[in-house]
ROSE-4610 file (N, C-alpha, C; in Angstrom, 1 decimal, always signed):
// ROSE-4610
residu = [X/X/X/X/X/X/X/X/X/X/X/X/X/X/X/X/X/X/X/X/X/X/X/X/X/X/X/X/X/X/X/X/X/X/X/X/X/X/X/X/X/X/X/X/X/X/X/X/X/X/X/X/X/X/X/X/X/X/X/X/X/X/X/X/X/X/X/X/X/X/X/X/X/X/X/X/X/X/X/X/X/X/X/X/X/X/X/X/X/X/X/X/X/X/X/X/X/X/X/X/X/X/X/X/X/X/X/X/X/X/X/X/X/X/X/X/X/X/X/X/X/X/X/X/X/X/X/X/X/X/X/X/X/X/X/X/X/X/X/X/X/X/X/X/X/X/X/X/X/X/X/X/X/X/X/X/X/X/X/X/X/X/X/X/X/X/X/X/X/X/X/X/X/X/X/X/X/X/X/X/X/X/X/X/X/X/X/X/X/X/X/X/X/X/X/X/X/X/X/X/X/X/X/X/X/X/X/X/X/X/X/X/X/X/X/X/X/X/X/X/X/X/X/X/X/X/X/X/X/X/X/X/X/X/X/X/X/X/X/X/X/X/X/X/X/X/X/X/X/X/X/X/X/X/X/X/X/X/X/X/X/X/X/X/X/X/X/X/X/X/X/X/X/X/X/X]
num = [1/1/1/2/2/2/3/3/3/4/4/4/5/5/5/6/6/6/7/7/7/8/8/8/9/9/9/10/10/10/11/11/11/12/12/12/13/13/13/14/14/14/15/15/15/16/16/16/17/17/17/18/18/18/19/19/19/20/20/20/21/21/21/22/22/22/23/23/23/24/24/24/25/25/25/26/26/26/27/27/27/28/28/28/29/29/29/30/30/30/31/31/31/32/32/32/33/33/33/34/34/34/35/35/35/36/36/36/37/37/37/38/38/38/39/39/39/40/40/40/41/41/41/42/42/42/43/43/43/44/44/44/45/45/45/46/46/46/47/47/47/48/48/48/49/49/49/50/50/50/51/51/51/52/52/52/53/53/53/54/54/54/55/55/55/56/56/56/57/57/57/58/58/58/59/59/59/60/60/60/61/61/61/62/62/62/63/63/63/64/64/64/65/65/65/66/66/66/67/67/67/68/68/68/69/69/69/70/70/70/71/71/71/72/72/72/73/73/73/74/74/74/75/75/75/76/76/76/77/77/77/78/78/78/79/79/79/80/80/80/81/81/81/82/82/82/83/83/83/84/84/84/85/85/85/86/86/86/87/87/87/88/88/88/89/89/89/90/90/90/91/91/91/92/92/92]
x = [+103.0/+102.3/+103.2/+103.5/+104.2/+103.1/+102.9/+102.1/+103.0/+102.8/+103.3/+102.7/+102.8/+102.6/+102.5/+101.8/+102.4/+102.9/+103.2/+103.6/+102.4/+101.6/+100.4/+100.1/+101.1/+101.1/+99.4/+99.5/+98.0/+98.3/+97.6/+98.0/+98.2/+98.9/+99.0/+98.7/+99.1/+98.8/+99.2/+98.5/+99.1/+99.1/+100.2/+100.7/+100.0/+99.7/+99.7/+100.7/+99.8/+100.8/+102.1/+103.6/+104.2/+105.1/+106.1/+107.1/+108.5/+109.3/+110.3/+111.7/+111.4/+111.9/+111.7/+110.9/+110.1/+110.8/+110.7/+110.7/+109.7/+110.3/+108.8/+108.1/+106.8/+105.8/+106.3/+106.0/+106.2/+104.8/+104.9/+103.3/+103.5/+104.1/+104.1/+102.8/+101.8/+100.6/+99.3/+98.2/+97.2/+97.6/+97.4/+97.9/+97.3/+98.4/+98.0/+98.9/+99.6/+100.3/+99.2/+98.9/+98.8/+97.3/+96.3/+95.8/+96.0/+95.2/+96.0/+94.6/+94.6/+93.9/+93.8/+93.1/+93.2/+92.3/+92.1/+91.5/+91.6/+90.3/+90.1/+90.8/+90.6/+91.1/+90.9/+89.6/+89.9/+90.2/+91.0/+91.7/+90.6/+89.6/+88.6/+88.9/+89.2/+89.1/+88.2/+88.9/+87.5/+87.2/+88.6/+88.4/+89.8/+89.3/+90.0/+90.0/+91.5/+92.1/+92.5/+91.6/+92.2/+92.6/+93.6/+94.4/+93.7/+92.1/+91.8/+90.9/+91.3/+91.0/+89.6/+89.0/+87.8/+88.0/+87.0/+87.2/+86.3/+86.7/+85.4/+85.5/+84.7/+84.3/+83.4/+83.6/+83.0/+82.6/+81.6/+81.5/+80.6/+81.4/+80.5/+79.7/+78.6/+77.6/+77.2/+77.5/+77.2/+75.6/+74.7/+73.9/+72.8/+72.5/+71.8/+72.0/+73.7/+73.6/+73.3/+72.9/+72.8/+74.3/+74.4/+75.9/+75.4/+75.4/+75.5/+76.4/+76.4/+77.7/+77.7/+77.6/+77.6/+78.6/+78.4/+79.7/+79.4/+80.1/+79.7/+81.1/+80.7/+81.5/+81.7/+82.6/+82.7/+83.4/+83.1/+83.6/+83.8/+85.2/+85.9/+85.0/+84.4/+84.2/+84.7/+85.9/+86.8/+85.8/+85.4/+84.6/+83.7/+83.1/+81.7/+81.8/+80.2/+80.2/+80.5/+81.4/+81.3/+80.0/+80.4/+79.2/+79.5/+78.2/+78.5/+77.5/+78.2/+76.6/+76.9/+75.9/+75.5/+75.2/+75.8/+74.7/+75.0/+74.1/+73.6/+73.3/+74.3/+74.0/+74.0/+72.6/+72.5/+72.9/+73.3/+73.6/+72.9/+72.3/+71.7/+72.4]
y = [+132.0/+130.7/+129.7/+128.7/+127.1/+126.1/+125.9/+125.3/+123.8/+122.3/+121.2/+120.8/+120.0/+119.2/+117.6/+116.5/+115.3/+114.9/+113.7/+112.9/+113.1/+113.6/+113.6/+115.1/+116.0/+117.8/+117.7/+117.5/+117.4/+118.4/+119.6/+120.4/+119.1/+119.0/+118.1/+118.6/+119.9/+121.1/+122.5/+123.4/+124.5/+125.0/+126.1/+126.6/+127.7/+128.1/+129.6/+130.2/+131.5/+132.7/+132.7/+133.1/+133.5/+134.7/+135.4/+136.4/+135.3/+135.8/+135.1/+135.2/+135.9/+136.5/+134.8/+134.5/+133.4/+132.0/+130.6/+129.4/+129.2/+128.7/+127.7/+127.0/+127.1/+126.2/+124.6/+123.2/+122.0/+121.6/+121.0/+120.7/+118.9/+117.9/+117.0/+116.1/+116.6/+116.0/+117.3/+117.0/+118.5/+118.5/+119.5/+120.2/+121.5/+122.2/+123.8/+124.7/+124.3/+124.8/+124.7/+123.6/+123.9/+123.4/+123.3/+122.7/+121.8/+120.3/+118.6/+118.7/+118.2/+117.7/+115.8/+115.4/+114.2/+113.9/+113.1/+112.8/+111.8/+111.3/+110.1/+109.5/+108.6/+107.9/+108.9/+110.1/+110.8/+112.0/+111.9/+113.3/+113.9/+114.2/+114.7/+114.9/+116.5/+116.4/+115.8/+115.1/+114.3/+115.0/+115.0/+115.8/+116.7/+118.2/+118.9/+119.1/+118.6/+119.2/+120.3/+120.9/+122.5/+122.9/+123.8/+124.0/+124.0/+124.4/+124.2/+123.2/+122.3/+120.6/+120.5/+121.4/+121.4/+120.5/+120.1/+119.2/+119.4/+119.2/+119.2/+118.3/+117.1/+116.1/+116.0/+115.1/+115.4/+114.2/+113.5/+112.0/+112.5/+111.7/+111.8/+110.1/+110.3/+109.1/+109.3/+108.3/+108.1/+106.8/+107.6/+106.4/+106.6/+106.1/+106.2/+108.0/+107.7/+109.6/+110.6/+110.1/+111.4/+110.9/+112.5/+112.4/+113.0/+112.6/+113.4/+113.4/+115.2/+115.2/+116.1/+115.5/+115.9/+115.9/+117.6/+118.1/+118.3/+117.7/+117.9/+118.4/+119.8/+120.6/+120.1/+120.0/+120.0/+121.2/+121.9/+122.5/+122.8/+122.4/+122.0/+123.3/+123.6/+123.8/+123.4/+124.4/+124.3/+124.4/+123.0/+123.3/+122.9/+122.5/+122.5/+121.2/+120.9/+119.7/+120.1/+119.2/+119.7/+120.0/+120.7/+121.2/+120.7/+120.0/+119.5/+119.9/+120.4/+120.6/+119.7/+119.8/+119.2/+119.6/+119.5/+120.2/+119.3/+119.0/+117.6/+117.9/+118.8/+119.2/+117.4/+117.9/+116.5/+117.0/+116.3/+117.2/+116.0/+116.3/+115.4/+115.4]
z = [+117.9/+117.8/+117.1/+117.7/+116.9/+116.5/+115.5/+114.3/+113.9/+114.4/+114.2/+113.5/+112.3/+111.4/+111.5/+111.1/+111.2/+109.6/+109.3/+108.5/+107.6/+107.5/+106.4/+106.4/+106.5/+106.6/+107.2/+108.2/+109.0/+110.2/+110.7/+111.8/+113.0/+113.4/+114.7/+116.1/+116.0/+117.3/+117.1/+117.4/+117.6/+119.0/+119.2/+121.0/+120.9/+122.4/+122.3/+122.0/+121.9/+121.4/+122.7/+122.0/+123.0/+122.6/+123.6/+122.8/+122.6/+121.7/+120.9/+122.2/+123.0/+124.5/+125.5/+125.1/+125.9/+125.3/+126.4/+125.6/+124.9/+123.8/+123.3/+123.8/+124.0/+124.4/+124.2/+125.4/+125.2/+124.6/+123.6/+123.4/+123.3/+124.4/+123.9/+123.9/+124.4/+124.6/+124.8/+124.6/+124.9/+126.7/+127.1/+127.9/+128.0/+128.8/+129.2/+127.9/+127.2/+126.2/+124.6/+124.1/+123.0/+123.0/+121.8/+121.3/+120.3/+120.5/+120.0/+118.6/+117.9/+116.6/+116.7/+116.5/+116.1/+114.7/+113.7/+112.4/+112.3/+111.4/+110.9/+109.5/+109.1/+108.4/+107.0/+106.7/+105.4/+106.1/+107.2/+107.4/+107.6/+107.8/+108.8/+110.3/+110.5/+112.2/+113.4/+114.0/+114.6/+116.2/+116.5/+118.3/+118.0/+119.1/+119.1/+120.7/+121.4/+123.0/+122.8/+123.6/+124.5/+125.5/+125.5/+126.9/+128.0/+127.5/+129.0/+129.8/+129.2/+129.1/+128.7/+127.6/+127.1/+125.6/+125.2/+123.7/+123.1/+121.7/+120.8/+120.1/+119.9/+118.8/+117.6/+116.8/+115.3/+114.9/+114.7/+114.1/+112.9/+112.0/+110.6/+110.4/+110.0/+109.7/+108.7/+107.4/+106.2/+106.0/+105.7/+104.9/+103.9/+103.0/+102.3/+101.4/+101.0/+100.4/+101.3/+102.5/+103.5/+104.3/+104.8/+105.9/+107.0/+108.2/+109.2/+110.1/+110.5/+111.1/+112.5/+113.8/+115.1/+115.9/+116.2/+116.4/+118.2/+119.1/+120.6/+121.4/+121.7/+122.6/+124.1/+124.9/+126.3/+126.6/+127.9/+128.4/+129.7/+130.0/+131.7/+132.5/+133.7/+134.6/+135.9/+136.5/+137.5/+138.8/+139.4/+140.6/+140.4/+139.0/+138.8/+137.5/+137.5/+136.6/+135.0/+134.2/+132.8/+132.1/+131.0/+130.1/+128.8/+128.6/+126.4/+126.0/+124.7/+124.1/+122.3/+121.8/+120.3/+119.4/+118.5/+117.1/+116.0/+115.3/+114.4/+113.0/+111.9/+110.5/+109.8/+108.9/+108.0/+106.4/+105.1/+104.2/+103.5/+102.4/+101.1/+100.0]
């Protein structure tokens, strides 16, 4: 597994597993090679690309001392319509 970093030691992506036998995985963009990270401005993961063009997103909502934070999965279905789903933790 190759583990990239950005300019803020922020995971930027990681590749699949490979043997050392093997090239390294290109991971210049999400793809069939790696999973991509993106974050917000406190470095909060916000969306995660996966190889298998599935994603998962995160929005945090601040108000009033409460945070909530909904997390919505998609997942690619080859032939068939995508699937998302939601889950909505609130914290006090």
């Amino acid at each position: 597994v190759r583990t990239e970093y950005d300019n803020r030691n922020r995971v930027k992506y990681v590749s699949r597993p490979y043997f050392s036998t093997q090239a390294t995985p290109t991971c210049t963009a999400a793809g069939a090679n790696c999973t991509w990270y993106t974050y917000d401005l406190r470095d909060r993961v916000t969306r995660e690309d996966r190889p298998d063009g599935g994603f998962t997103t995160t929005a945090f909502t601040a108000v009033n001392n409460t945070v909530w934070v909904t997390v919505t999965e998609t997942v690619k279905r080859p032939g068939a319509s995508d699937e998302s789903r939601a889950k909505r933790s609130v914290f006090n």
